[in-house]
VOTOR-961750 format. One record per atom (N, C-alpha, C, CB): residue in three letters; z, x, y. Coordinates in pm, whole numbers, plus 50000, padded with zeros to 5 digits. Glycine has a CB too. Layout:
// VOTOR-961750
AlaZXY ...
// end
This chain:
// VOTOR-961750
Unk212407736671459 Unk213117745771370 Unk213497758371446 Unk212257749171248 Unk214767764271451 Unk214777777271474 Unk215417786871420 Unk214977778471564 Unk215337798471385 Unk215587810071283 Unk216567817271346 Unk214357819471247 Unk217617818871355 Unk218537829671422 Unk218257840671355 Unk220057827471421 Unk217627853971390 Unk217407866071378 Unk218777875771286 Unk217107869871530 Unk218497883371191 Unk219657895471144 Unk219337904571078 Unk220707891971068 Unk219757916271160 Unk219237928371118 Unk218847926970995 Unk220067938871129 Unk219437923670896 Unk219337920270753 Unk218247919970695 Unk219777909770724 Unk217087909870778 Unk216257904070738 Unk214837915570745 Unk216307890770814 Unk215487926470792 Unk213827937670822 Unk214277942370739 Unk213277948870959 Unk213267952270645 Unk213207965970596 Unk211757974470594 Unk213717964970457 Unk211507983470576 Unk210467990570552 Unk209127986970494 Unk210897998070493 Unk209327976570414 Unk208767971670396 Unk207847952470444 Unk209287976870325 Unk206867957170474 Unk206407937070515 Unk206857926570454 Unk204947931770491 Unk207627918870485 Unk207487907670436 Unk207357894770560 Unk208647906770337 Unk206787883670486 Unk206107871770570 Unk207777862070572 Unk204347861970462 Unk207817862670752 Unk209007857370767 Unk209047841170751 Unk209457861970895 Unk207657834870818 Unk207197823070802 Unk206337820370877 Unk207937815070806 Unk205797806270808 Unk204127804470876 Unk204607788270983 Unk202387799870693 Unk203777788771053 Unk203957774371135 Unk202227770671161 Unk205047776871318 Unk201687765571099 Unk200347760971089 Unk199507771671102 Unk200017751071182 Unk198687778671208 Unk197777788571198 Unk199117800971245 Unk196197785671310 Unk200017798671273 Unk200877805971332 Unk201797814971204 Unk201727795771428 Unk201537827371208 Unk202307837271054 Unk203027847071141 Unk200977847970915 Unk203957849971088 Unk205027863471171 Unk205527868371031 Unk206697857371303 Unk205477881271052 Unk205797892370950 Unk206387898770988 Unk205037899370899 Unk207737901270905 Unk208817910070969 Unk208527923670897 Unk210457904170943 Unk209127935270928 Unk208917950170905 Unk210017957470998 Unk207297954970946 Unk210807967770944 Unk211387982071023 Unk210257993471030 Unk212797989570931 Unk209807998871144 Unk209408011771161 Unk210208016571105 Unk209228017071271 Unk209248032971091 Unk209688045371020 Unk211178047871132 Unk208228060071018 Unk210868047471296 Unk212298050371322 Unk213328041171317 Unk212418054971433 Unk213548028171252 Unk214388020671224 Unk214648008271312 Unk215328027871210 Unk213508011071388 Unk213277999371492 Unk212867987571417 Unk212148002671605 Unk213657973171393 Unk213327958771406 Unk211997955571444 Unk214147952671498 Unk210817950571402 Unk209507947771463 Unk209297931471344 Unk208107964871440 Unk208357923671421 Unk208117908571394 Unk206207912471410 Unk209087894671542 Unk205147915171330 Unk203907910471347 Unk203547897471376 Unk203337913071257 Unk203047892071505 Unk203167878271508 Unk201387877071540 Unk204457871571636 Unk201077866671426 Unk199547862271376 Unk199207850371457 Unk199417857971205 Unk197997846971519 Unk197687830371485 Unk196137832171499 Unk198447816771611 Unk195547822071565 Unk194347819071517 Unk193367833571577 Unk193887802671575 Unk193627839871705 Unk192907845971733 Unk193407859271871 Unk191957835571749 Unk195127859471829 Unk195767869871844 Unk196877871671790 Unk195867871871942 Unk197047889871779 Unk198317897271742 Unk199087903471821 Unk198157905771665 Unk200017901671835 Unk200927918071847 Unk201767919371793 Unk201517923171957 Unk203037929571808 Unk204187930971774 Unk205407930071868 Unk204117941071720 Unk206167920171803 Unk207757918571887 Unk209247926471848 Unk208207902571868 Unk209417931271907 Unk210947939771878 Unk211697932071916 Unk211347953471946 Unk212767923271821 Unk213327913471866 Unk214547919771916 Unk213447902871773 Unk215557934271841 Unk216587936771916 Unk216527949072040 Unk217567939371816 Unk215097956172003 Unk215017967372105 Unk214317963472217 Unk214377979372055 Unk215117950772321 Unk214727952572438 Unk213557941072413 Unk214387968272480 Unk213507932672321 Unk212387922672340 Unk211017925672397 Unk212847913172421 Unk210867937072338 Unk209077940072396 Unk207997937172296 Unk208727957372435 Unk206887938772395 Unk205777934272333 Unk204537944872265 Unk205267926072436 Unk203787951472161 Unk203107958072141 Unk202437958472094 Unk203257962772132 Unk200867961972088 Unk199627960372123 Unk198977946372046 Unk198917973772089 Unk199197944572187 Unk198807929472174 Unk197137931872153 Unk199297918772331 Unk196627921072097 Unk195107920572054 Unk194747907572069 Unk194757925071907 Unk193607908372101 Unk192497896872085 Unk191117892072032 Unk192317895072164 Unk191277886971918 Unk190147886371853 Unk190117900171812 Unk188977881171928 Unk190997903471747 Unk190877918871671 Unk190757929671762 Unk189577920571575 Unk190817930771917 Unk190507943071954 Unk191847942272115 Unk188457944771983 Unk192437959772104 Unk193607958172193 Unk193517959572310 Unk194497964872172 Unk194067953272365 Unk193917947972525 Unk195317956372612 Unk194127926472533 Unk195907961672549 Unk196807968472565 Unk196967982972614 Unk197177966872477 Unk197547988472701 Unk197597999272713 Unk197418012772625 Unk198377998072753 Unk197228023272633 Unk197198038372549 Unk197798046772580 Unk196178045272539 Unk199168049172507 Unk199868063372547 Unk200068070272441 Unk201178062872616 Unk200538085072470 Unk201088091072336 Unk202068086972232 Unk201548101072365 Unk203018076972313 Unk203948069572227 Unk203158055772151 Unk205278064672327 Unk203018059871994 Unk202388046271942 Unk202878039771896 Unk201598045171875 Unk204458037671870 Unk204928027871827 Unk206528033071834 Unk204248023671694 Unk206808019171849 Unk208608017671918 Unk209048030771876 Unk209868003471838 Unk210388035571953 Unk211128044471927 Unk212518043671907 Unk210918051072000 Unk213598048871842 Unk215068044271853 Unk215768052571976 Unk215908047171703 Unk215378048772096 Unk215998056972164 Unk216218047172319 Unk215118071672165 Unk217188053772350 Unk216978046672542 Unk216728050972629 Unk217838041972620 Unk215878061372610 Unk215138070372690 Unk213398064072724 Unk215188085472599 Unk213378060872852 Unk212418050472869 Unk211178055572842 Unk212428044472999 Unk210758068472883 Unk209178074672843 Unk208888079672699 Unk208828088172933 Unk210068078172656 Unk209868086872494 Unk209738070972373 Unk211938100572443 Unk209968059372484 Unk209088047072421 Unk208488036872475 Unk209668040672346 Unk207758045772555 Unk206358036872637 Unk205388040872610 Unk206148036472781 Unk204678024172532 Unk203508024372461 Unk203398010172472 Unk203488030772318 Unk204338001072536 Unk204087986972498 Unk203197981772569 Unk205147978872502 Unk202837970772594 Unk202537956572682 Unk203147954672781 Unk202747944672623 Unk204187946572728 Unk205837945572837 Unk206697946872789 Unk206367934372907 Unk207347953472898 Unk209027955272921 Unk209537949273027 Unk209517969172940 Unk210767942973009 Unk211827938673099 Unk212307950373152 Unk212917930673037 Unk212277950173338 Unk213177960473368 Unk214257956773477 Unk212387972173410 Unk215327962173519 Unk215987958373601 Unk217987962273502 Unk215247940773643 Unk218707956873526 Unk218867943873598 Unk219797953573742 Unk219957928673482 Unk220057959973705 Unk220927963973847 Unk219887974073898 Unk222697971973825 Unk219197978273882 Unk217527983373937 Unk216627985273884 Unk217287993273989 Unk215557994973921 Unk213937995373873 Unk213468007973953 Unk212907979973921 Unk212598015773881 Unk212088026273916 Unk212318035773866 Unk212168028074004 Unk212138049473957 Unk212318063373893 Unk214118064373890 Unk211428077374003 Unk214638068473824 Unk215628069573803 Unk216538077073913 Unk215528073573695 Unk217628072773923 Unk218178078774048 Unk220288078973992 Unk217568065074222 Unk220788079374060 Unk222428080574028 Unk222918065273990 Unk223408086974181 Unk222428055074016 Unk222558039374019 Unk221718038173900 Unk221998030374162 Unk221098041273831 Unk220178035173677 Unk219328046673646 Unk218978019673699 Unk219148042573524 Unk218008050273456 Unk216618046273447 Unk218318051873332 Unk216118050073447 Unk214348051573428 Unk213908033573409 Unk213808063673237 Unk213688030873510 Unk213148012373519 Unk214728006473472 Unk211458005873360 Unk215678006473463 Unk217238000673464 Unk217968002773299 Unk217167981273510 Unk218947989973302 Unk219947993073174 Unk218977984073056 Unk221917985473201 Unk217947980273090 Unk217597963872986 Unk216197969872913 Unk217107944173114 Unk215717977572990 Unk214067980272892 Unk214487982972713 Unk213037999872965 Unk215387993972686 Unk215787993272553 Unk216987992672536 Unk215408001972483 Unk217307981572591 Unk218857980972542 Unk218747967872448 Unk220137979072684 Unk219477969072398 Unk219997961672217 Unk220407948772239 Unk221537969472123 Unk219387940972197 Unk219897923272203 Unk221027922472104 Unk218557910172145 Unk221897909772154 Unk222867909972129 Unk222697895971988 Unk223727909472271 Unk221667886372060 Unk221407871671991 Unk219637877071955 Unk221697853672132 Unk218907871871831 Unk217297873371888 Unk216787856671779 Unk216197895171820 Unk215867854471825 Unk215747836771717 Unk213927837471791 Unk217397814471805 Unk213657830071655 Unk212357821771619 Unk212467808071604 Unk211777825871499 Unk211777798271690 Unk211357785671695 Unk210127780471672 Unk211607782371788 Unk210187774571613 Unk208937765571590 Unk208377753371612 Unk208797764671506 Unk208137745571688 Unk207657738571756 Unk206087728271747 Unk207787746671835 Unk206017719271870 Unk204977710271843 Unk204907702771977 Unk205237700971714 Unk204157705772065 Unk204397694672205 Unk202217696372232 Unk206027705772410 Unk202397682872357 Unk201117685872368 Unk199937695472368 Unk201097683172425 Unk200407703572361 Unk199887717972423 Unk198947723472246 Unk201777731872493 Unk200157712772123 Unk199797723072012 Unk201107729171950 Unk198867735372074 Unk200697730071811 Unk201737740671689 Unk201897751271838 Unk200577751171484 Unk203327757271830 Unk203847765571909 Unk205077772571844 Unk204107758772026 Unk204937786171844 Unk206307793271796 Unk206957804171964 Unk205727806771617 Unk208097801471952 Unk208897809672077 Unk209957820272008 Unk209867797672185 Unk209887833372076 Unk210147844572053 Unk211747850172111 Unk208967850972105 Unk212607846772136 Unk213997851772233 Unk214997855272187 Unk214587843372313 Unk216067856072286 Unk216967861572314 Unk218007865872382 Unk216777864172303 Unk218787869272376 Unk220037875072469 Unk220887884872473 Unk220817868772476 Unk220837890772607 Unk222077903272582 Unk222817897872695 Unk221637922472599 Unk224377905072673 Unk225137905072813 Unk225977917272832 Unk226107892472828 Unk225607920872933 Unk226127933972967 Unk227697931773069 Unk224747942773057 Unk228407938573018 Unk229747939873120 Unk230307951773167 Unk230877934273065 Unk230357953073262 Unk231177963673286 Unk232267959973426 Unk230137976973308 Unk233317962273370 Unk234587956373403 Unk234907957373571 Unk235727964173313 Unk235477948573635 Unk235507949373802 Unk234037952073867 Unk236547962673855 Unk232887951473817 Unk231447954073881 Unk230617939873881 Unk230547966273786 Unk230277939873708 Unk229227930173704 Unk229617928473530 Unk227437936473764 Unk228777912273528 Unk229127908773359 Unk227517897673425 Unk231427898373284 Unk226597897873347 Unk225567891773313 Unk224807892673176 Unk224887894573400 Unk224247876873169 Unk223737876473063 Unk221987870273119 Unk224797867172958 Unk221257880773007 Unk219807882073053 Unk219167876672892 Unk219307901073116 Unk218297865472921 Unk217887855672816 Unk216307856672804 Unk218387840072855 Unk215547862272762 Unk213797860972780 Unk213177852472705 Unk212997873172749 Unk212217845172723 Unk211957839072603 Unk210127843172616 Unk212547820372599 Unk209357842772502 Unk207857839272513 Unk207437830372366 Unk206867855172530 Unk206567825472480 Unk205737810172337 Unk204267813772321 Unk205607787872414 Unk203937811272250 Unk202347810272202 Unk202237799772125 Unk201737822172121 Unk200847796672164 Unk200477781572046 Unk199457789471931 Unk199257764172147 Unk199237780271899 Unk198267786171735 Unk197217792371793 Unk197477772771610 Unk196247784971881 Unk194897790471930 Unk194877794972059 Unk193857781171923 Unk196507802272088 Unk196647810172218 Unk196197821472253 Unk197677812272244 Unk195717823972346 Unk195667837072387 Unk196477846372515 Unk194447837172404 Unk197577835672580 Unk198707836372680 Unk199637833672601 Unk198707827472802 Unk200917847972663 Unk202047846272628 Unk202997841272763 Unk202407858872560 Unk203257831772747 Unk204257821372811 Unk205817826872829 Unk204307807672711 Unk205907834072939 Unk207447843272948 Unk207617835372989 Unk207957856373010 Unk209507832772950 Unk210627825573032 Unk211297835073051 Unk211437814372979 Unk212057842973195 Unk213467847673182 Unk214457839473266 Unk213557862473225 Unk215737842573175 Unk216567835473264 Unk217557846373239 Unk216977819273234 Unk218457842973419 Unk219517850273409 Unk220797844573481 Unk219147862573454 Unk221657848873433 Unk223077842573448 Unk224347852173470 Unk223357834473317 Unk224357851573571 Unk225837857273670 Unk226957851773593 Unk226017850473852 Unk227717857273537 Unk228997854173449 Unk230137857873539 Unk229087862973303 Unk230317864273640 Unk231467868673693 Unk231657853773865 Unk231107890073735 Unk232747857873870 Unk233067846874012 Unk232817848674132 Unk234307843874041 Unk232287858774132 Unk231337871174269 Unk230307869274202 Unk231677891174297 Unk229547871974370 Unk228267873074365 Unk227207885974338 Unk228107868574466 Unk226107886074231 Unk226157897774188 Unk224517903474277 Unk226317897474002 Unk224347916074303 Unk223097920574317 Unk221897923174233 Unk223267928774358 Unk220987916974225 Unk219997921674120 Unk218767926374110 Unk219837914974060 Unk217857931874042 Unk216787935874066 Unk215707933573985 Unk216907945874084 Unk214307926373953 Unk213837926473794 Unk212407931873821 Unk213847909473702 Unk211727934073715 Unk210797936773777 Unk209967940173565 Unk211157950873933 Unk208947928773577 Unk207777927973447 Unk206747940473425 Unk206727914473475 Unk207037951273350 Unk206077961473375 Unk204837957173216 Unk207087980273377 Unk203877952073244 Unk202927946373178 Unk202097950073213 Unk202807935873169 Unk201317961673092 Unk200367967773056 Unk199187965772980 Unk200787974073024 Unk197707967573050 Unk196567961573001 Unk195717976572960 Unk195817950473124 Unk195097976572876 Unk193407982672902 Unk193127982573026 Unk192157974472838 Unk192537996973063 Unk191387992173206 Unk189987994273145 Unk191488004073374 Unk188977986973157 Unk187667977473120 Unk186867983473208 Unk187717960273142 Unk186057997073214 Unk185188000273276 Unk184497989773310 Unk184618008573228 Unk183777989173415 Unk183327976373521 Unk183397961273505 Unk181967977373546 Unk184647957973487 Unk185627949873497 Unk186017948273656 Unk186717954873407 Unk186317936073699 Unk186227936873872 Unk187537933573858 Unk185127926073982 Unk188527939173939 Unk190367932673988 Unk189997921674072 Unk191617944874102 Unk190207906374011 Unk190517897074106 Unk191917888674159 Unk189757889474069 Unk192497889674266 Unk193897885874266 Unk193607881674392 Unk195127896274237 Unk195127869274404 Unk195247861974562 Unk196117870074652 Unk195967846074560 Unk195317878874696 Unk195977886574798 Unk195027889674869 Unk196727897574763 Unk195407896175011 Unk194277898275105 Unk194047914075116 Unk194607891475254 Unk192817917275117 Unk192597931275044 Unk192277939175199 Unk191047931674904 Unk193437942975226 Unk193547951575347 Unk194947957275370 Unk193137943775469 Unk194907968575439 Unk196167978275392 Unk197737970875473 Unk195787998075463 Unk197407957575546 Unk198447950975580 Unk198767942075492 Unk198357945975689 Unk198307940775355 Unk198807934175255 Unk198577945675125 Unk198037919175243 Unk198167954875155 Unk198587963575008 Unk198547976275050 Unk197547962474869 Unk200207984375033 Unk200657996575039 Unk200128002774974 Unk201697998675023 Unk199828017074989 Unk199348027274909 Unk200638037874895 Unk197968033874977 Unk200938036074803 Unk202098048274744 Unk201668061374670 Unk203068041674633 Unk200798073674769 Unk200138083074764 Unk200988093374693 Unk199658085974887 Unk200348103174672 Unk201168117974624 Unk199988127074664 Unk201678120074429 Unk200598143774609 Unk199838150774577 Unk199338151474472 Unk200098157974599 Unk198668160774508 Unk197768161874361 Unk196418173074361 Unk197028144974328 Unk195328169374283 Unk194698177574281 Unk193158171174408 Unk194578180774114 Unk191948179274457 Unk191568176474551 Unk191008161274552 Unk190828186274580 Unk190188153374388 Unk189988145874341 Unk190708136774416 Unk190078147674231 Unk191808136774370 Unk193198130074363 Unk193348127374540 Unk194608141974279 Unk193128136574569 Unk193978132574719 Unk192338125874832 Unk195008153874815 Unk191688134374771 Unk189788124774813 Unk190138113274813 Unk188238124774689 Unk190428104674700 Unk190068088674666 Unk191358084574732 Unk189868082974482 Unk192478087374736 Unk193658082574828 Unk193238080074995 Unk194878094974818 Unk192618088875058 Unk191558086475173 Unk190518079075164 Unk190998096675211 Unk189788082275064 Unk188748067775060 Unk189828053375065 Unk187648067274875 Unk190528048674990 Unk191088043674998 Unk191828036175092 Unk191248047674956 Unk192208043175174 Unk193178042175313 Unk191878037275454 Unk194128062775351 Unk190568039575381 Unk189148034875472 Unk188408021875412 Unk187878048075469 Unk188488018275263 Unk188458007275231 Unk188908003675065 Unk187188004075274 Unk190017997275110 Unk191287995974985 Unk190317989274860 Unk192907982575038 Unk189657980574888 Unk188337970974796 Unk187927979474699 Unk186817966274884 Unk187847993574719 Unk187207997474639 Unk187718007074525 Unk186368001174702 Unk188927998574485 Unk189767999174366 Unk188907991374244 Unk191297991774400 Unk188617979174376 Unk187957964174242 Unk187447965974124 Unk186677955374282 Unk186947978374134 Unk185297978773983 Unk185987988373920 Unk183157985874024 Unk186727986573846 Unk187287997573726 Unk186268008473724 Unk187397990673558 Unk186988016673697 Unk185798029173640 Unk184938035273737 Unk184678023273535 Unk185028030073886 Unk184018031573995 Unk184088046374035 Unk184308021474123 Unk182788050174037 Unk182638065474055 Unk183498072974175 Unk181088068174085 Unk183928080374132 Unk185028084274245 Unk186578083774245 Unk184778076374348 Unk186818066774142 Unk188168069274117 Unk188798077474047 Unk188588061674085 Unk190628079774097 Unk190998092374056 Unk192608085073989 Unk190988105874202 Unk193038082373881 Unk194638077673849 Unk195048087873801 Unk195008065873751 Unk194868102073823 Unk195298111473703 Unk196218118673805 Unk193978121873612 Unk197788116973826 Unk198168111773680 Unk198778095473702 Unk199518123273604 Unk198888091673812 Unk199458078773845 Unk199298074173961 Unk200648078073829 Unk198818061274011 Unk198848056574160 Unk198888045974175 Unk197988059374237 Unk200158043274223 Unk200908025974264 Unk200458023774354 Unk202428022374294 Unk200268005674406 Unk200688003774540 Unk200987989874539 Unk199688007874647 Unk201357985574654 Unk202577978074650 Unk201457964874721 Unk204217985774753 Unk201397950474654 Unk200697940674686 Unk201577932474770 Unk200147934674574 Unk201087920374877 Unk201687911174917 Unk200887898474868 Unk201887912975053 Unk201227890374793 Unk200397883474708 Unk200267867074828 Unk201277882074521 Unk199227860274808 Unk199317847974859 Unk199397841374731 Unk198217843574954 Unk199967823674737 Unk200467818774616 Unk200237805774661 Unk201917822774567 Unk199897795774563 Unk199407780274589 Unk200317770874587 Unk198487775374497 Unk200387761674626 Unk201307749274612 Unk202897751274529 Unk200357737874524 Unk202757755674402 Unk203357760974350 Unk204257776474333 Unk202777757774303 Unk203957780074403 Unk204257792374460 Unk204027798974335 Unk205657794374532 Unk202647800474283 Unk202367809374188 Unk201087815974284 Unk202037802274027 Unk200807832374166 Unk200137842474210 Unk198897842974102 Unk201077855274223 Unk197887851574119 Unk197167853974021 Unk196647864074022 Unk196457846774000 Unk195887874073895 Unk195497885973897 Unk194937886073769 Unk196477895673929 Unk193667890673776 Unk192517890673638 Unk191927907373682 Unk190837873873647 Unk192027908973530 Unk190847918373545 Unk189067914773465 Unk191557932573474 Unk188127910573523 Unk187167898573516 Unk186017906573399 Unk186397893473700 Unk185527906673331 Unk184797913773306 Unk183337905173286 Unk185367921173207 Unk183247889773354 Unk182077887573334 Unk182217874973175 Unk181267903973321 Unk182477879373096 Unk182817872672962 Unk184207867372895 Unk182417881372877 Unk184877870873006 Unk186787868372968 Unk187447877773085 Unk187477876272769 Unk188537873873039 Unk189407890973151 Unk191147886973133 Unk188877890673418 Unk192007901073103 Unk193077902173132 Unk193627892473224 Unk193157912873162 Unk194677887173215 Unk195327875073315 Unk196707879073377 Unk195617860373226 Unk197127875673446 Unk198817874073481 Unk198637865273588 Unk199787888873530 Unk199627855473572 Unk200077842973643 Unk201377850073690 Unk200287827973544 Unk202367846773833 Unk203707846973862 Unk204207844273978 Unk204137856773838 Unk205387840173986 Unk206027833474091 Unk206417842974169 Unk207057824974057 Unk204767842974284 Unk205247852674388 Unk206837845174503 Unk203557855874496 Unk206747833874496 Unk208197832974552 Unk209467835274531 Unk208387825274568 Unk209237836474389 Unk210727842574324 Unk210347861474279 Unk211227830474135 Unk209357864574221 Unk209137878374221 Unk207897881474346 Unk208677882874057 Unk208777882074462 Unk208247885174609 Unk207187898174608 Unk209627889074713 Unk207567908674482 Unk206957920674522 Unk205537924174429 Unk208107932174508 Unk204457923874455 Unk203247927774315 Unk203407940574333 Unk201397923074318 Unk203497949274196 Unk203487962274207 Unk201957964874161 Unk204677969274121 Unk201097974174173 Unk200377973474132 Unk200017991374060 Unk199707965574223 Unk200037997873905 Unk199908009273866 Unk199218008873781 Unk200778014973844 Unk198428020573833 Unk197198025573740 Unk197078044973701 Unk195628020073843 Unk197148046373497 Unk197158056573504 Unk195668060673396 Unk198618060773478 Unk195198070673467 Unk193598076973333 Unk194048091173318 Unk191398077873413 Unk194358094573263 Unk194448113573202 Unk193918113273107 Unk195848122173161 Unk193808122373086 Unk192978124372930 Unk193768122172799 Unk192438140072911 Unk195278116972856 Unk195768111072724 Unk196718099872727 Unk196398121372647 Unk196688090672839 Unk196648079872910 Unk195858071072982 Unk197148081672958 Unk196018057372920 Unk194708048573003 Unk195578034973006 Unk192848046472900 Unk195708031873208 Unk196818021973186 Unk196508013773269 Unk198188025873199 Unk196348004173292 Unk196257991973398 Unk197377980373398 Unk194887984373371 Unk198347989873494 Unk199507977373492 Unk198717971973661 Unk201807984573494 Unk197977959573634 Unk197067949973762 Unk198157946573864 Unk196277932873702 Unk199167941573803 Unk200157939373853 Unk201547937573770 Unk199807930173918 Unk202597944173857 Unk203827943973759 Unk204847932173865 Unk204667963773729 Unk204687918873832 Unk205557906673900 Unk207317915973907 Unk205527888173763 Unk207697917574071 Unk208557922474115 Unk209277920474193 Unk208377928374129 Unk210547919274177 Unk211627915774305 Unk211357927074418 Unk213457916974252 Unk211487938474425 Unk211497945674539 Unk210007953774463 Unk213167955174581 Unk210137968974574 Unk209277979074537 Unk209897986474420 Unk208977987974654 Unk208777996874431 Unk209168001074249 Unk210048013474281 Unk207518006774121 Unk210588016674412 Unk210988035174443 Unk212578031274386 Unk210908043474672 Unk213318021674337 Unk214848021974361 Unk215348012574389 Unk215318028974444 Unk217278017774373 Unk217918007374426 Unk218128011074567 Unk219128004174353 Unk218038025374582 Unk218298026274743 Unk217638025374842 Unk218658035074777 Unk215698024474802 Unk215058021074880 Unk215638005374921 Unk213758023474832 Unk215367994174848 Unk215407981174808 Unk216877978874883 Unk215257978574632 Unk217777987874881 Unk219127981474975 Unk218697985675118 Unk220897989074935 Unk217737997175160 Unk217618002475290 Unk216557990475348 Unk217028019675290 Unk215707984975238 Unk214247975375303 Unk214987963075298 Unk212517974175195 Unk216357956075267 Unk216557944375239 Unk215867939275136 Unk216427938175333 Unk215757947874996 Unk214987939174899 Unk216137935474791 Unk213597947574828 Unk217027936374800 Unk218007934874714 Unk218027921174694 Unk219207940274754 Unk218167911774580 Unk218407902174576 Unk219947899074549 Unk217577898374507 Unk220267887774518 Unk221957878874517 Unk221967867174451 Unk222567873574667 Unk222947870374319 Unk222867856974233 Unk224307852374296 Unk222757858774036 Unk224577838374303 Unk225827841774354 Unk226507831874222 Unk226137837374540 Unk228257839274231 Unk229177832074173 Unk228717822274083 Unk229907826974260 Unk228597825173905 Unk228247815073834 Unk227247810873853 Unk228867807073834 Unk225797814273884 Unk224527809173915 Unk223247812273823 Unk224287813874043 Unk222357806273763 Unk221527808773669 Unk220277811773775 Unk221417796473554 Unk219407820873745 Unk218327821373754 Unk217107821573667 Unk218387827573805 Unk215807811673697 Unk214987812273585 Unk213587809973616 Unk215427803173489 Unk212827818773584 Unk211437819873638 Unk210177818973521 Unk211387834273716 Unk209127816573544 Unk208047819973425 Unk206707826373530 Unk207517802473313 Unk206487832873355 Unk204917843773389 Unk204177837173282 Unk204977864773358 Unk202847844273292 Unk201937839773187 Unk201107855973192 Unk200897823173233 Unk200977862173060 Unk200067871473065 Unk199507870772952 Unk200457883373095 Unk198007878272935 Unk197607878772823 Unk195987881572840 Unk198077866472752 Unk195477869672807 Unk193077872772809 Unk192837856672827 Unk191797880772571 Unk192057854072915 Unk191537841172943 Unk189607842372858 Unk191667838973154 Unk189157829072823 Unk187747830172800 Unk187197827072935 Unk187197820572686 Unk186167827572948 Unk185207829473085 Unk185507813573147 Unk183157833273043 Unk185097803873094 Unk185597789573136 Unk186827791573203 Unk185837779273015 Unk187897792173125 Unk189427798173244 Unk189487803973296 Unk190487802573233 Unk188797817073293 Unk188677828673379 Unk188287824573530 Unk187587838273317 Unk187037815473508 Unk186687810773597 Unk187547797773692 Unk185597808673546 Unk188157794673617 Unk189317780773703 Unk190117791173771 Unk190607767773581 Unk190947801973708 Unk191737808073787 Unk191087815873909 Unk192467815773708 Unk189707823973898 Unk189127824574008 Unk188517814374142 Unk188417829773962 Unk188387803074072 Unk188537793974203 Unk189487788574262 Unk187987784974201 Unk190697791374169 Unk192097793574239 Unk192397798074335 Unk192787798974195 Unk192377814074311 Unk192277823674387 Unk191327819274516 Unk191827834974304 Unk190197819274536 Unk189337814274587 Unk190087806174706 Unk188537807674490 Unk189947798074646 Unk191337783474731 Unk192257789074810 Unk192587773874612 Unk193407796474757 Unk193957804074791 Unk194057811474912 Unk193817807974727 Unk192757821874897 Unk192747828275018 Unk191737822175134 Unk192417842474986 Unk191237812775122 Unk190427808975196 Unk191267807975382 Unk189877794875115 
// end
């Protein structure tokens, strides 16, 4: 079955859009007029904005949010990227990513820009009752670029991974430049350990330093003497206030997939991704006293500084002439049993 989405169908008030076995989605408009979908099943929630930019927000598990904390608590009507960041994930890109510069705005044109198509499916394959979440926009702008950017995510009834598809599609007869980059936001889990397939030494993970205060610039030196000791959330000494990236080189298995948990012993935060097609792990972490953010990893075509870094490093990518591109992620909370398969993954991996 699938539901083609219309504005129509939200108002201010809840109503139950439809159920698919343990699977319930409830549509609602925020107070600022933002489109939102509550999507239920056996033993997680969040919320989907089907036309603002297809994001995800505070996702939960087993009743408690796994999701990031900012001052922004819920969607905003605006396209101003910090005045509505509070989600999970956002799509960013497509003609760049990062701090904003003369070539794009704040992470690119797609984080809140306005789907054009948005639909609910409902489903049934081995896996289990399954409902999928998508969409499409296409952006043109005349003699440059004309693309159309399609996301999709699935969950089954007793899921606790959301199953991203994006695909993207070069509409023009030239070949276009592109950039994407998944900014997916967790809780950080005081002594919770970071486990990922990468090799933990500063020839596989950049440190993208600043100033700051003495704290701040202390643990950037510890750091630069032994990078490892990021691993233990919360570890005495660390300093994210107010932000500190760095840039991963991920190893990836047979499949050219990546992995990254944050472990806590009993379950842990997940992300799966195709380090061969998103070459770059970003990795950002922020604690202030009114921010608490663990993006473990943000699956990335280039680094996070730009389009002009990314044309100066050769990170630019090239769809060419009429060409689809299409990749999948997996993020979300594993139970300790999976937790543990993907750590002997990893394991494997770097051996």
């Amino acid at each position: 079955m699938k539901l083609n989405l219309q504005k129509s169908f939200f108002d201010f008030e809840k109503k139950e859009l439809f159920t698919h076995g343990d699977i319930k989605l409830t549509s609602f408009k925020y107070s600022s007029g933002v489109e939102a979908i509550l999507v239920e099943n056996r033993r997680t929630s969040f919320i989907f904005t089907p036309f603002k930019g297809q994001q995800v927000w505070h996702l939960k598990v087993d009743g408690e949010e796994i999701s990031m904390d900012t001052e922004v608590k819920e969607p905003q009507n605006t396209m101003v990227y910090l005045k509505n960041y509070g989600g999970f994930l956002y799509h960013c890109g497509v003609i760049s990513f990062g701090a904003p510069d003369a070539e794009h705005p704040h992470h690119g044109e797609i984080p809140n820009e306005i789907y054009d198509t948005a639909y609910v499916t409902a489903g049934c394959d081995e896996g289990g009752k399954y409902i999928t979440l998508g969409g499409s926009l296409e952006h043109n702008t005349a003699f440059v670029r004309r693309y159309r950017f399609s996301p999709e995510i699935k969950l089954y009834e007793d899921g606790t991974v959301l199953k991203v598809t994006v695909r993207l599609e070069n509409l023009r007869n030239y070949p276009m430049e592109y950039m994407y980059l998944c900014h997916i936001n967790f809780k950080p889990i005081d002594g919770a350990k970071l486990v990922y397939s990468a090799k933990e030494d500063l020839e596989h993970i950049k440190i993208y330093g600043g100033r700051g205060t003495p704290e701040f610039e202390s643990y950037q030196k510890a750091l630069e003497k032994n990078i490892s000791i990021m691993n233990e959330v919360g570890a005495e000494g660390q300093c994210y206030d107010p932000e500190l990236c760095f840039g991963i080189k991920y190893e990836c298995d047979s499949e050219g997939r990546a992995y990254t948990l944050q472990d806590t012993g009993n379950g842990a935060c997940y992300v799966s991704h195709p380090a061969n097609v998103l070459t770059n792990g970003v990795r950002w972490i922020s604690r202030t006293k009114n921010e608490s953010a663990m993006g473990m990893v943000l699956p990335a075509t280039a680094e996070h500084i730009g389009y002009k870094n990314a044309q100066d490093n050769g990170q630019l990518k090239i769809l060419g002439a009429g060409e689809t591109l299409e990749f999948y992620m997996e993020a979300g909370y594993l139970d300790a049993p999976e937790a543990n398969v993907v750590k002997a993954k990893i394991k494997k991996i770097l051996k």
